[in-house]
C-alpha positions as CSV (number, residue, x, y, z in Angstrom):
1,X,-57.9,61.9,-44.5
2,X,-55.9,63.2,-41.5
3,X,-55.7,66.8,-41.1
4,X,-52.8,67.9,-38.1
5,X,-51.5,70.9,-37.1
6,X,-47.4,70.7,-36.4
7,X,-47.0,73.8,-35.0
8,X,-43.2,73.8,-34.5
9,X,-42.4,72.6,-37.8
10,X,-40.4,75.9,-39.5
11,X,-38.5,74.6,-42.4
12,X,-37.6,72.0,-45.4
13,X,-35.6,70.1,-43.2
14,X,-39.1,69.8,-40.6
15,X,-41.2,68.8,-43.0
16,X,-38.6,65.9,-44.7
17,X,-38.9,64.8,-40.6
18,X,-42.3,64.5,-40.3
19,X,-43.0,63.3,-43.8
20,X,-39.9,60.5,-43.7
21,X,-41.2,59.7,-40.0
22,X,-45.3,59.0,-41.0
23,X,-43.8,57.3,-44.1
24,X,-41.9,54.7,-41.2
25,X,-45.1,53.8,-40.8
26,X,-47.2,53.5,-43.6
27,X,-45.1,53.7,-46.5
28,X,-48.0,54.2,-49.2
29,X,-49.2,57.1,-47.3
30,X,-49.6,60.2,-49.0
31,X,-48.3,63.1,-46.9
32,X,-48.4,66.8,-47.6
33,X,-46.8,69.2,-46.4
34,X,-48.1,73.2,-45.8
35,X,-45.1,75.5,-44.1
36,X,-47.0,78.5,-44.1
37,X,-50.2,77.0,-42.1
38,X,-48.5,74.3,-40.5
39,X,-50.7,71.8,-41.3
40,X,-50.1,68.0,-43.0
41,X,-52.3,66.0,-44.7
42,X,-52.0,62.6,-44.6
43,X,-53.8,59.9,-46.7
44,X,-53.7,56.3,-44.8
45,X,-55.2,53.8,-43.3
46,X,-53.2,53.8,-40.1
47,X,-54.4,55.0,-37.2
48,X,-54.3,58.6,-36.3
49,X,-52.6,57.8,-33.0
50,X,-50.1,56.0,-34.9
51,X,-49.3,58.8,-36.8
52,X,-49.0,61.4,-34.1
53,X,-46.8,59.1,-32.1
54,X,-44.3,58.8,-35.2
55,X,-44.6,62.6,-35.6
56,X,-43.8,62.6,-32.0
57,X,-41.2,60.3,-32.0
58,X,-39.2,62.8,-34.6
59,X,-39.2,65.3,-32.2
60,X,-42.5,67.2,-33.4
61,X,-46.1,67.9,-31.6
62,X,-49.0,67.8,-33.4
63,X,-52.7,68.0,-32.4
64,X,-55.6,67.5,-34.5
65,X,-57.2,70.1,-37.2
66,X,-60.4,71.1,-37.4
């Protein structure tokens, strides 16, 4: 399970982005999405640098959780 932290993701419309853009990539993933804490879950067995650089790719940053 990846945990990241999108920190300039403020509405629906940001988290159909990042969700439609990890999906891009691995489309059995299971994403969630959490506005208030900014943070998406991702189930897969991509890479996590593959799945940042889609994030990034849609226009968002993301970092790690802890």
């Amino acid at each position: 399970m990846l945990k990241l932290n999108v920190q300039d993701m403020s509405c629906g419309h940001c988290a159909a982005s990042v969700t439609k853009a990890v999906k891009a990539v691995d489309p059995s993933a299971d994403v969630r999405v959490d506005l208030g804490s900014k943070l998406v879950t991702v189930e897969t067995t991509v890479a996590p640098d593959a799945i940042r650089s889609a994030i990034g790719e849609a226009g968002y940053a993301s970092e790690l959780a802890a």
